[in-house]
Every structure is written in C-alpha cells, then in structure tokens.
C-alpha positions in Angstrom: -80.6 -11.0 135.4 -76.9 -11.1 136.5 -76.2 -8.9 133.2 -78.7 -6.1 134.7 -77.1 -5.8 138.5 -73.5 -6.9 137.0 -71.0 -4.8 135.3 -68.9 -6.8 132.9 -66.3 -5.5 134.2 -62.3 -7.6 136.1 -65.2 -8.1 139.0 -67.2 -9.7 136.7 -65.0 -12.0 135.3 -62.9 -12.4 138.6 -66.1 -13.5 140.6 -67.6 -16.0 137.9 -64.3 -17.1 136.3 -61.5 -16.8 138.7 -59.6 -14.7 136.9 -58.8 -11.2 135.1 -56.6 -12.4 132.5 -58.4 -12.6 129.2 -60.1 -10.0 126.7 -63.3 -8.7 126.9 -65.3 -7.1 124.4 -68.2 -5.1 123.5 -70.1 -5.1 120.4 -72.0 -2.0 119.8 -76.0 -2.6 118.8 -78.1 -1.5 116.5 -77.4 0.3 113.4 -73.9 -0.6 113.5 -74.0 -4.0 115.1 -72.2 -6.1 112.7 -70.0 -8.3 114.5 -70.8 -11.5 113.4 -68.0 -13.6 114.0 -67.3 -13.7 110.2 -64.0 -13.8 108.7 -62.9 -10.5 107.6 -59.3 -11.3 106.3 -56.0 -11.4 107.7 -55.7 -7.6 108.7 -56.9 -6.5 112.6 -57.9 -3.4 111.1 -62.0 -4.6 110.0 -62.6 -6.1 112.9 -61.2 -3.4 115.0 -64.2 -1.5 114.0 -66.9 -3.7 114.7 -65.7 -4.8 118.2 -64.5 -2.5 121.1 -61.9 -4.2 123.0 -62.7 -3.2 127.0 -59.3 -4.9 128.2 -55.5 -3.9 127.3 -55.7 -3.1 123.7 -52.8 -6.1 122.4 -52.0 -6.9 118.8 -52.3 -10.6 120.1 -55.2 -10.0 121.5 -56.8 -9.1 118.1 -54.5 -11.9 116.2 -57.0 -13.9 118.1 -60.1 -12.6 117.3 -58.4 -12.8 113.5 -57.9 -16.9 114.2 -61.1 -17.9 115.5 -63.4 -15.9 113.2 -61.2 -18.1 110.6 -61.1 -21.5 112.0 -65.0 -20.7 112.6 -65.8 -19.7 109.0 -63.1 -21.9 107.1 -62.7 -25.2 108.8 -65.2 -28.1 107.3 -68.4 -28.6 109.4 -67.0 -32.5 109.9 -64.2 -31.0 112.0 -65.4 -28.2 113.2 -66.3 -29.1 117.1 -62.4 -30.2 117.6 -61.1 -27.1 115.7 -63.3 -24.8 118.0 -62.7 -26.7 121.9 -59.4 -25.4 122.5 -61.3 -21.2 121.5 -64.8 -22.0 122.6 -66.8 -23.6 125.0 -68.9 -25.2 122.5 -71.9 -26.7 125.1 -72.0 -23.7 127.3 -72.1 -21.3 123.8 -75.1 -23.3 122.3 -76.7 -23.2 125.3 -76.6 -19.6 125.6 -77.5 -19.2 121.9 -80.7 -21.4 122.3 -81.8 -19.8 125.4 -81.5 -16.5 123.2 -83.4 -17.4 120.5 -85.7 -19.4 122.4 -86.8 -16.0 124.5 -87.5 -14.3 121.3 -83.6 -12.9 120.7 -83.7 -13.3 116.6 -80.8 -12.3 116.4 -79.2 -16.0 116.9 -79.4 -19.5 116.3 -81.8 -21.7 118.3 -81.1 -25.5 119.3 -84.5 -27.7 118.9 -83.9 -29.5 122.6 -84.6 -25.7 124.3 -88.3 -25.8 122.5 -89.0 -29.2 122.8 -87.9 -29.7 126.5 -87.8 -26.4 128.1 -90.3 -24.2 126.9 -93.0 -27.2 127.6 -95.1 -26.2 130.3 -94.9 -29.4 131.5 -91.6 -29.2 132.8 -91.1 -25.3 132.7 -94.2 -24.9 134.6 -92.9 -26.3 137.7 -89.7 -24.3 137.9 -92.1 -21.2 137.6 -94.4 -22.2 140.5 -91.6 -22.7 142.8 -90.3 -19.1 141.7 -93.8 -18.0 142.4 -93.9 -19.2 145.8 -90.7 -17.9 146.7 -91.5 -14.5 145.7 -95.3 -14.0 146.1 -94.9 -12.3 149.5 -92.8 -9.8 147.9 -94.6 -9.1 145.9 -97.3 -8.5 147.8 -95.9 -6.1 149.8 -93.5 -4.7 147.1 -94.7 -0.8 147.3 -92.9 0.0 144.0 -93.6 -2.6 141.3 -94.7 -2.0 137.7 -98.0 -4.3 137.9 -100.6 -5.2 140.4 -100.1 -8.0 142.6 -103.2 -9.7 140.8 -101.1 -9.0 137.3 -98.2 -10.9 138.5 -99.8 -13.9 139.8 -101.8 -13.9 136.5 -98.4 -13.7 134.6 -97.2 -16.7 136.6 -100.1 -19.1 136.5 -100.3 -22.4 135.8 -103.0 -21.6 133.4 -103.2 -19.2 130.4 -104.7 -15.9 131.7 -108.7 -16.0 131.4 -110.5 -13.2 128.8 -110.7 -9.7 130.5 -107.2 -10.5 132.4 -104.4 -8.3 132.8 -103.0 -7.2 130.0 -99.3 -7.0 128.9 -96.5 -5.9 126.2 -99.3 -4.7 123.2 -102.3 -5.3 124.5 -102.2 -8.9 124.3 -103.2 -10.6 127.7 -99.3 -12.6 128.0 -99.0 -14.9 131.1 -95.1 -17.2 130.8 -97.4 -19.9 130.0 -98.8 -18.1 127.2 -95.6 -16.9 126.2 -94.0 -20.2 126.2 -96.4 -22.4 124.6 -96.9 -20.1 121.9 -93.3 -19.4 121.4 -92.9 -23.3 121.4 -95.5 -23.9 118.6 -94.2 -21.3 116.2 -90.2 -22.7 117.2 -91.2 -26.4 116.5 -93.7 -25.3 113.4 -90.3 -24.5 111.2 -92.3 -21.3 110.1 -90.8 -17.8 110.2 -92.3 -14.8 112.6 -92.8 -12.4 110.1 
C-alpha cells in the first residue's frame, strides 16, 4: 500500500531508513524487464542497461551491483547466507519474495512457511476481521468506492461467498478467503498454474 501513496524517492528512504545515502534503482517492466540479479561479467556496461540508477550515477555505485550479482550467482549454496549478510538483508528479502509470490506475483520465488502459516484462514482470517471492523464504517459511507458496500463485506467474510454473490476480477465470485485458500492449495500442491 505504502508503494501506491509513497514515492521511492530521498523521502522515502529518509522516513523508513534514516537515511539518503545509498543507491536506488528502478527496473523497467515488461518487455524489457530483465534484471534478474544474474551475473553479467565484469564490465558495468550490461547491467547499465537493464537497471536505471535514480540516485548519483557513481562508477562504485555500479562496481557494486557488478559484486553482488557475482557473489549471488558464483558463491557455493553451502556459503552463500554469510557471503550475502554483509549486501543483503537476507530474512527481510525472503520475506518480501514470499509475500510476492504468495499474492500471485510469479515473477519470484516463494517460501513454503507463507502458504502453510499465512495464507490459512485460520490464522489470516482473523487479521482480516479486525481490518474489517476497523474499516466497515467507511465503507459504508464511502461515496466513491469501486463496489457496493454488500460486495465488500462479501469480499471480507469469514466465509467463501455463497452462489449468486458478488462477483469479482473475471467473473469468478473471489472473497480473500476464497483467494487464499485456493491460492494455498495450488502453492502446497507443488503443481504449476498454467
């Protein structure tokens, strides 16, 4: 949410990581979103066109990006976590990446724990109810919203919507419980979406 209200801008990084020092980068999407993190060689020059640097343009800066796509696509797997710590916060990264794929980004990697613990109603339903009371009222009286009142507390409830209920994205009646119960099965099925 933060991404859509936030630009990733010195503000950005001064309010969440008390600081403007640092590089930041944008990767540009689809057809030419490439960036990987692979290891293109020694010379800046590849990955200067597959990653737009949005802070001072340094040659150290992209010495950098050279290093850790290397220790990241060279070092063994057995030594990998200590080779990566001092470039990467390794918990907080695999977090993200989990979250990502877990929410239907396939453009990542996905850790098990996320489909297992989070997207179990048991324990995501909860944090959604306590959301839902929060907000209800808004929404209620929200005058400029995309769905109906009665849409949004069928997307929220603690049950998967009933037939004939609002329907969502393609025509498919999709309620968060819906969404993550089936997104669970297929994640711990070790099928592919095709």
């Amino acid at each position: 949410m933060y991404a859509s209200v936030q630009q990733f801008n010195k503000d950005f990084i001064r309010e969440w990581f008390g600081t403007t020092r640092g590089a930041r980068w944008k990767v540009p999407g689809s057809p030419h979103g490439r960036a990987g993190l692979n290891y293109l060689g020694d010379n800046p020059a590849p990955y200067k066109r597959l990653y737009d640097i949005k802070s001072k343009d340094d040659p150290e800066v992209w010495a950098d990006v050279v290093q850790f796509c290397k220790v990241l696509n060279q070092t063994p797997s057995n030594h990998l976590e200590a080779a990566l710590a001092p470039w990467l916060d390794i918990e907080g990264t695999l977090k993200f990446l989990a979250l990502e794929n877990a929410l239907i980004n396939n453009d990542g990697y996905w850790v098990r724990a996320s489909a297992e613990k989070w997207l179990d109603w048991n324990r995501l339903g909860p944090v959604v109810a306590q959301y839902r009371a929060v907000i209800a009222e808004d929404v209620k009286t929200d005058t400029r919203k995309l769905y109906s009142t009665e849409a949004f507390f069928q997307g929220v409830a603690d049950d998967p919507p009933a037939a004939g209920a609002a329907r969502f994205g393609r025509g498919q009646p999709m309620s968060l419980r819906a969404f993550a119960d089936r997104r669970r099965a297929y994640l711990l099925s070790g099928t592919r979406e095709r």
